[in-house]
C-alpha positions in Angstrom: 106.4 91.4 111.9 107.1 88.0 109.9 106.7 88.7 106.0 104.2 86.6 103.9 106.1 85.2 100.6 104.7 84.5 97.6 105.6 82.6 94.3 105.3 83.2 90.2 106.5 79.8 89.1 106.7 77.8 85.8 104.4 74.7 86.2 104.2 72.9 82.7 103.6 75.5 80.0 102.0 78.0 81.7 102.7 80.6 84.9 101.4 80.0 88.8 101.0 81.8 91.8 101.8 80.2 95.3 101.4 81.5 98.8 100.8 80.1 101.9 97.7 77.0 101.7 96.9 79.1 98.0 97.5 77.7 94.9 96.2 79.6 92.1 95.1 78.4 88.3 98.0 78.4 85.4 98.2 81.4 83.6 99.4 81.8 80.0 102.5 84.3 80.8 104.3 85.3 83.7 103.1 88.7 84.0 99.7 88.0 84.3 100.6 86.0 87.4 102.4 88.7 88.3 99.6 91.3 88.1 97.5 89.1 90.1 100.2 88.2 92.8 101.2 92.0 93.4 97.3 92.7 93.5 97.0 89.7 96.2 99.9 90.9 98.2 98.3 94.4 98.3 95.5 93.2 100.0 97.0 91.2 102.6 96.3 93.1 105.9 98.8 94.7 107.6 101.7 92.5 106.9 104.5 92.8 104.1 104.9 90.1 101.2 107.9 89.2 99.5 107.1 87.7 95.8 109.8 85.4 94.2 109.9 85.3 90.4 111.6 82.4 88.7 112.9 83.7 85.3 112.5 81.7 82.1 115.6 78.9 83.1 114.0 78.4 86.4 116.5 80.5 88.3 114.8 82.8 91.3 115.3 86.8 91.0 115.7 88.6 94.1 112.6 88.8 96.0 110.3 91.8 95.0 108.5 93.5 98.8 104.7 94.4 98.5 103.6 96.4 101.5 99.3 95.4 102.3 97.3 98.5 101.7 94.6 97.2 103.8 93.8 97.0 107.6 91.2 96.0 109.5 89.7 99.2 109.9 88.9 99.6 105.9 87.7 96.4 105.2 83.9 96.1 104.8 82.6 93.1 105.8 80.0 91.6 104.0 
């Protein structure tokens, strides 16, 4: 199964998340996008997620792998 990959990227002065038609709002640090990334990731269903952190002089740090928690069966649909 293809993997989903995500971004935590310097835009300006503050942090974003990207993934697949998602752009998220700046965040002040880079672990707060972090947090919310790897909690994204966790809910993508029943596919893995690779998340590529640029460090502070832009450069990319091997790709961190998020397995989805979810499936279809445990979501509640609203």
């Amino acid at each position: 199964m293809a993997e989903i990959d995500f971004g935590v990227v310097r835009v300006e002065s503050g942090w974003t998340v990207v993934a697949p038609a998602l752009h998220m709002r700046s965040f002040s640090t880079q672990e707060q996008a972090a947090v919310v990334a790897r909690r994204f990731a966790g809910e993508v269903i029943g596919r893995p997620v690779m998340i590529h952190f640029q460090n502070e002089d832009g450069e990319l740090r091997p790709a961190e792998r998020v397995e989805g928690s979810a499936s279809f069966s445990e979501m509640q649909l609203v």
